[in-house]
C-alpha positions in Angstrom: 76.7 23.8 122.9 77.1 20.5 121.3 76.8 17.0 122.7 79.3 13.8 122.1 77.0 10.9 120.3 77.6 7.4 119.5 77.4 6.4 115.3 73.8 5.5 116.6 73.1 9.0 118.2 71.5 10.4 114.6 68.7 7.5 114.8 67.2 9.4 117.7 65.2 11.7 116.3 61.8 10.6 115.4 60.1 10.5 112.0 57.5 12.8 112.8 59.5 16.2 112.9 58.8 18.1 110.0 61.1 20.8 110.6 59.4 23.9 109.0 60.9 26.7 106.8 60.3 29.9 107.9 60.6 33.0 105.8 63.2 35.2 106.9 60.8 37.6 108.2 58.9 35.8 110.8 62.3 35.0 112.4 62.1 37.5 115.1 61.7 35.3 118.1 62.4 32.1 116.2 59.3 32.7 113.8 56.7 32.4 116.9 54.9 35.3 118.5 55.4 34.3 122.2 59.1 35.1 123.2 58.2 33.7 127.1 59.0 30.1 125.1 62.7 30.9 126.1 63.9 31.8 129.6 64.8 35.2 130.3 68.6 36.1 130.5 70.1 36.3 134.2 73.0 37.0 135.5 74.6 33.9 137.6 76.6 33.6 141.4 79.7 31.0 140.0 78.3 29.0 143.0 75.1 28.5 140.4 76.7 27.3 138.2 79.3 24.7 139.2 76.8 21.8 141.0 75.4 22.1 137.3 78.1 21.2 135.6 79.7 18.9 138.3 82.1 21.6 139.4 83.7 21.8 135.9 84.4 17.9 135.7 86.0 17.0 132.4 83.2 13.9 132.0 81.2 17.0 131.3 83.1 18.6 128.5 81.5 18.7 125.1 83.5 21.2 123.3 85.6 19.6 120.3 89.2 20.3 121.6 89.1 19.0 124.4 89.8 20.0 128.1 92.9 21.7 127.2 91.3 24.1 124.9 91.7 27.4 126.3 87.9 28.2 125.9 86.2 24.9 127.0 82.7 24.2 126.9 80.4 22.1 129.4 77.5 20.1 129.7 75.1 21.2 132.5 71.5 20.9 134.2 70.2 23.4 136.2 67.6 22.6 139.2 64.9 22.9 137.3 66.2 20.4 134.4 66.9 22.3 131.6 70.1 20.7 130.0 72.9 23.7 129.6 76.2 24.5 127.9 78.6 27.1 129.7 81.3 28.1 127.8 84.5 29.0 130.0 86.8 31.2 128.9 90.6 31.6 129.6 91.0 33.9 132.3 93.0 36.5 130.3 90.6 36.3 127.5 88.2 39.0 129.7 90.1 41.2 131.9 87.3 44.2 131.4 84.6 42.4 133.5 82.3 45.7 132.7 83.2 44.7 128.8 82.0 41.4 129.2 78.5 41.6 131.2 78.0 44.9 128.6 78.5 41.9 125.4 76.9 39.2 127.5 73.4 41.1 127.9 73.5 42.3 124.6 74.0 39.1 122.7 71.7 37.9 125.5 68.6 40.0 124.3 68.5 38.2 120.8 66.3 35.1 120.7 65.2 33.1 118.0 64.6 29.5 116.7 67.9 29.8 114.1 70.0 30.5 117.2 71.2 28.4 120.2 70.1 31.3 122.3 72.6 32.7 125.1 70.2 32.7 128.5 72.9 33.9 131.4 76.2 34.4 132.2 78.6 34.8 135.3 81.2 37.1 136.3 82.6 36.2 139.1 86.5 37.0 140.4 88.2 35.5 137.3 85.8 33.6 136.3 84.2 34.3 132.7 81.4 32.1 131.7 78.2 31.9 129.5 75.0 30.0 129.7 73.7 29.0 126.6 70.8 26.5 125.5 72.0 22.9 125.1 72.3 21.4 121.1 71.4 17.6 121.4 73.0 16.3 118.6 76.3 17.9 117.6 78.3 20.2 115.4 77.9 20.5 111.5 81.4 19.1 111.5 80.5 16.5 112.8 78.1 15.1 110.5 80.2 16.7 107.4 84.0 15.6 108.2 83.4 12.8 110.7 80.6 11.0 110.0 80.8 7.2 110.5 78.4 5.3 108.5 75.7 8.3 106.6 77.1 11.7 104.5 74.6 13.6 105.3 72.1 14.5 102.5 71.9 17.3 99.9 68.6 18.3 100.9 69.6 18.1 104.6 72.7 20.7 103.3 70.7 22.9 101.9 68.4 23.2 104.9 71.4 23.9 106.8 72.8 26.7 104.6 69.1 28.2 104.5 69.0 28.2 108.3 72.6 29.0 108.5 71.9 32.6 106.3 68.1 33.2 108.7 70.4 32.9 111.6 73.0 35.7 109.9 69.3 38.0 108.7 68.2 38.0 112.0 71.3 38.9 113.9 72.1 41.5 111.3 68.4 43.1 111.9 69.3 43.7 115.8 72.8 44.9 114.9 74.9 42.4 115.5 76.2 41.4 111.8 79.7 40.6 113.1 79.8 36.8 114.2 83.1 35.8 114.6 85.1 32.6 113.7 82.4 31.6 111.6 82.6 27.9 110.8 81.0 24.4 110.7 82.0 24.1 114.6 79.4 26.9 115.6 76.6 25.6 113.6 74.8 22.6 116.0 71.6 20.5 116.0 68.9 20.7 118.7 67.0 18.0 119.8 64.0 18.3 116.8 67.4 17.7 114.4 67.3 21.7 113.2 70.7 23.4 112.7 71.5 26.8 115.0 74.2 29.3 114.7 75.9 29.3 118.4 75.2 32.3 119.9 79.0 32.2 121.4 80.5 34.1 117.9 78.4 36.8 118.5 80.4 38.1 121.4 83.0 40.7 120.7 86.2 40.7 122.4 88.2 44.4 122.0 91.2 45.1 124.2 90.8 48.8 122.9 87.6 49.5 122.1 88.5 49.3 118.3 89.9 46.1 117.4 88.5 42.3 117.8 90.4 39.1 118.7 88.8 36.3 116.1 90.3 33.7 114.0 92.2 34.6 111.2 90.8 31.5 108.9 87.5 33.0 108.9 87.6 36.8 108.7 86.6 38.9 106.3 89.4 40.2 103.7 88.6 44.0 104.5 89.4 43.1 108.0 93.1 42.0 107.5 93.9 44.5 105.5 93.1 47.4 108.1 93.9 44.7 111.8 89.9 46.1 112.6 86.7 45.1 112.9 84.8 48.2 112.4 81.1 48.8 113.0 80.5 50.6 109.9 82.1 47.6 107.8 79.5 44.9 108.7 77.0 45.5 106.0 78.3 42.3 104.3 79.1 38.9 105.7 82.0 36.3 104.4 79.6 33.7 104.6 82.7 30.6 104.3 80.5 28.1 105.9 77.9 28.2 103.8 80.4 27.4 101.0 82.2 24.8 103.2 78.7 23.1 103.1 78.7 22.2 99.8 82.4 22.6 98.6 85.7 20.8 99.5 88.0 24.0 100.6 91.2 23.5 98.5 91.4 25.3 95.7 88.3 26.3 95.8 88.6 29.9 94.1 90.6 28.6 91.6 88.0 25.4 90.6 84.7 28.1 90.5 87.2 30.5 87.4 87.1 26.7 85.7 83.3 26.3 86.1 84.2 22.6 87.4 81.4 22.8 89.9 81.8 18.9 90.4 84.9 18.5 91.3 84.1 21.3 94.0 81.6 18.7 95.9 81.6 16.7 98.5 82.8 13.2 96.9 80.4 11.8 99.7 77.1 12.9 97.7 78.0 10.6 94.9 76.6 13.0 92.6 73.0 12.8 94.2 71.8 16.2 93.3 70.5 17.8 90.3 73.5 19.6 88.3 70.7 23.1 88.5 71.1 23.0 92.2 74.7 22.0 91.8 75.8 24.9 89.7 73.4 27.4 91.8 75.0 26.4 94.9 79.0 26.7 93.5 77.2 30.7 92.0 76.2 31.4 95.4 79.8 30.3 97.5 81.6 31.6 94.5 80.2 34.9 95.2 80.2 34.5 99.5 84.1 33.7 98.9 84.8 37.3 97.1 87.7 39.2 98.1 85.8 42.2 98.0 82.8 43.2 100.6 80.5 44.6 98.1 80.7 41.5 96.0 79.7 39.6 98.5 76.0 39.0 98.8 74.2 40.1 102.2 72.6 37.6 104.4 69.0 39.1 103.5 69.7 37.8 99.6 71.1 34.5 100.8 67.9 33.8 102.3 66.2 34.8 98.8 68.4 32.5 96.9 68.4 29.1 99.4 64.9 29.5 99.7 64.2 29.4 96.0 66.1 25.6 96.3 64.4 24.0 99.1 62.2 20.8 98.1 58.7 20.1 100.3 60.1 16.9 101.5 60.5 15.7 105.2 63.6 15.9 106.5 64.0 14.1 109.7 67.6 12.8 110.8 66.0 9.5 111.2 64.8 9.2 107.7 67.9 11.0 106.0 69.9 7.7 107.9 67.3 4.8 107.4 67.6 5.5 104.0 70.8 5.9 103.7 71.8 2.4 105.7 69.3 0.4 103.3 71.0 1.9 100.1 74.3 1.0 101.9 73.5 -2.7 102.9 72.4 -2.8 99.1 75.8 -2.0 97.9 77.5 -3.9 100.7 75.1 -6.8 99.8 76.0 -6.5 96.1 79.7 -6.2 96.4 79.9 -9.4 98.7 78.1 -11.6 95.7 80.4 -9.9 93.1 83.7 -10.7 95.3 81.8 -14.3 96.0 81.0 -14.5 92.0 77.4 -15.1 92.7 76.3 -12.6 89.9 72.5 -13.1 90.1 72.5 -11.8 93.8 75.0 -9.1 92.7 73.0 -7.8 89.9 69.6 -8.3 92.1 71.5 -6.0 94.8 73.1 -3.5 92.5 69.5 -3.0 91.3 68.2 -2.3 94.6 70.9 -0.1 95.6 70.6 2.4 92.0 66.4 1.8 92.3 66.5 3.6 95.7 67.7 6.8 94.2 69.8 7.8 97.2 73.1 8.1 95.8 74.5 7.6 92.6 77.6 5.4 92.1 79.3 4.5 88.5 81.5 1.7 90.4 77.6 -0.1 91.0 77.1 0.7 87.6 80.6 -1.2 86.6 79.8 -3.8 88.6 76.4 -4.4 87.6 77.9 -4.3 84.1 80.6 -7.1 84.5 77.9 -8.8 86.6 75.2 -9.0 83.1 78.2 -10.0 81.3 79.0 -12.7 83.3 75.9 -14.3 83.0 75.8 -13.3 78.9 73.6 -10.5 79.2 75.4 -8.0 77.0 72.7 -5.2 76.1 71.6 -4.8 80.0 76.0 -4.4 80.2 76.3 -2.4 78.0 73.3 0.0 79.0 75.4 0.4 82.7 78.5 1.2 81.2 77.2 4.3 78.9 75.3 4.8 82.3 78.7 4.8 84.6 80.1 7.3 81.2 77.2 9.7 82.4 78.3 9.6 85.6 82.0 9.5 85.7 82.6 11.2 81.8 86.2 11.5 83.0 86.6 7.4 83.8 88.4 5.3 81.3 87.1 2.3 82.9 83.3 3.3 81.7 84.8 3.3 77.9 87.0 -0.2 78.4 83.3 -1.7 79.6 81.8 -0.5 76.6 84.0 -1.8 74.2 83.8 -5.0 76.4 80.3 -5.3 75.6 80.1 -4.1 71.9 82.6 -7.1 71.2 79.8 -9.7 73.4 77.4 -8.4 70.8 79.8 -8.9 67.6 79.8 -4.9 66.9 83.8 -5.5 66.3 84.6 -1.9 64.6 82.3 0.0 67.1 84.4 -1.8 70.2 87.6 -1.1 68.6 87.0 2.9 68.2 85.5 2.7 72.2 88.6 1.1 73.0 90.3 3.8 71.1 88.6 6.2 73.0 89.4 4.7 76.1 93.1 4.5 75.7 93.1 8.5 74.6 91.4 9.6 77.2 93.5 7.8 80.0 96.4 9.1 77.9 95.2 12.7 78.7 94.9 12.0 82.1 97.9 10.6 83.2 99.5 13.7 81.3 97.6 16.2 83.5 
């Protein structure tokens, strides 16, 4: 359901879009009244399908692995111009045809706005295939782990983990709180730049009537330890994605027991977020990440909790990445004068790049530091190097600048215990 874009692809969507919050009630049909807004769910002939999608062409693959992937997703437009994505499974993956229309209608009732709604499918011979709407502008994985020029912002995160939780609320509502391999791959962007959960991990798979194929990566705990995915056991959700949001995986577990919430994020936000927000966020995936189901919060609280963080700001795509590029040509612009020595132009840059708020750097602050001293202004240096401290409180170099600047100003004994202080604490961390 996702599209391939260009590093230019994000720029497309236009400032205007406001994408609204909705509470988690009015999410039955995407928060409007009107469910005629999407097309009714119909079953497909195979010979529907194929002129769409250029009989299966692999120019018209969009799926992330590839054409050998043994479920492979396609681009398509159907007659009437609506863009599609048809998911094609592996022809052993279905071999109870009755099984699969049975899941397809089913998952095919649901609509709302949180979802990338599942409109038709086709069982033909061997062929297994479902229609679903077409996402514009790619996978959250793409704009978390592959992005080429922007991170993508806290704000625009947190919309994405609210959204991500109203999709999970709703679906749970109609009965359908199993969604299987959960991960930043099924969450993708329409064209208005909002995040849906694909409606593809909402189809169950059982050979047997009692056990579901899924990914191992993302299932629940309860569900390895008995090899089932039981009805009854879907009260609570391991909601993984929403901590992979916000969280580097590694160790993850073991970094929430040490409360060292900022070692947990994204090194990509550069620390732009408030440290409320920051330890809110690590409470919440700390608590999705629990071995055991009851500790686990539903998707119903999720909601509560990620709507109690959301800021009234506008978050378009194309403002999230203007910004972003002019804070980035700032520091580009500032590091170029610095390399080139020209110090006034570096400061004047480093200044506009910390001015604009967007991200938060102590290597701008350093710079802008050596910068003042260059050009003998030692109390603006030494202001940035307590201010890179604050950032960084684990960076020696931050204590080394200090000192640096307490000796420009003759405050001798004060630069020798910095230094001091310096040398210790890089003794402590090369022991670690």
């Amino acid at each position: 359901m996702g599209a391939r874009c260009s590093r230019f692809s994000l720029c497309w969507f236009h400032s205007h879009l406001k994408p609204t919050v909705l509470e988690s009630s009015e999410l039955d049909n995407g928060g409007k009244s009107d469910k005629s807004i999407w097309p009714t769910f119909m079953e497909y002939s195979l010979d529907q399908i194929k002129p769409p999608t250029s009989g299966f062409a692999s120019d018209n693959i969009v799926s992330e692995h590839g054409e050998k992937a043994p479920n492979v997703v396609y681009k398509g437009k159907l007659d009437n111009g609506r863009l599609i994505a048809v998911k094609r499974f592996n022809k052993l993956a279905w071999p109870d045809n009755r099984q699969f229309l049975e899941e397809a209608r089913s998952v095919g009732s649901l609509r709302s706005e949180r979802l990338a709604n599942l409109i038709g499918c086709c069982c033909e011979g061997e062929e297994r295939l479902l229609v679903a709407e077409f996402m514009a502008h790619e996978t959250l994985a793409k704009h978390l782990f592959h992005w080429e020029s922007q991170p993508m912002r806290w704000a625009m995160r947190l919309r994405v983990a609210l959204y991500l939780a109203q999709a999970l609320d709703y679906c749970s509502g109609k009965g359908r709180a199993l969604y299987h391999d959960l991960n930043a791959y099924r969450v993708l962007f329409d064209q208005d730049g909002n995040p849906r959960l694909s409606c593809f991990g909402l189809m169950k798979n059982s050979r047997d009537g009692k056990s579901y194929s899924t990914n191992l990566a993302f299932t629940p705990p309860e569900y390895l330890r008995t090899a089932l995915c039981l009805v009854n056991n879907t009260g609570k959700l391991f909601h993984a994605p929403i901590a992979n949001t916000f969280l580097l995986q590694k160790l993850a577990l073991d970094l929430i027991r040490g409360k060292n919430f900022l070692m947990l994020m994204d090194s990509a936000l550069e620390g732009n977020f408030s440290n409320d927000d920051g330890t809110e966020l690590v409470r919440l995936a700390s608590r999705c990440l629990q071995y055991e189901a009851r500790e686990r919060p539903n998707a119903k609280s999720l909601v509560t909790a990620l709507m109690s963080l959301q800021k009234e700001t506008e978050l378009s795509f194309q403002l999230w990445t203007n910004q972003m590029q002019e804070t980035l040509n700032s520091k580009k612009g500032g590091d170029s004068a610095f390399r080139a020595k020209d110090f006034t132009t570096a400061i004047d840059s480093y200044t506009q790049f910390i001015d604009g708020g967007t991200m938060v750097s102590p290597t701008v602050y350093a710079r802008r530091c050596l910068s003042y001293l260059m050009s003998e202004m030692p109390q603006e240096a030494l202001g940035d190097a307590m201010q890179a401290q604050v950032v960084s409180p684990e960076w020696p170099a931050a204590l080394y600048l200090q000192a640096a600047c307490l000796f420009s100003l003759g405050m001798d004994n004060d630069a020798q215990e910095t230094l001091k202080d310096g040398t210790n604490l890089e003794a402590k961390k090369n022991k670690t």
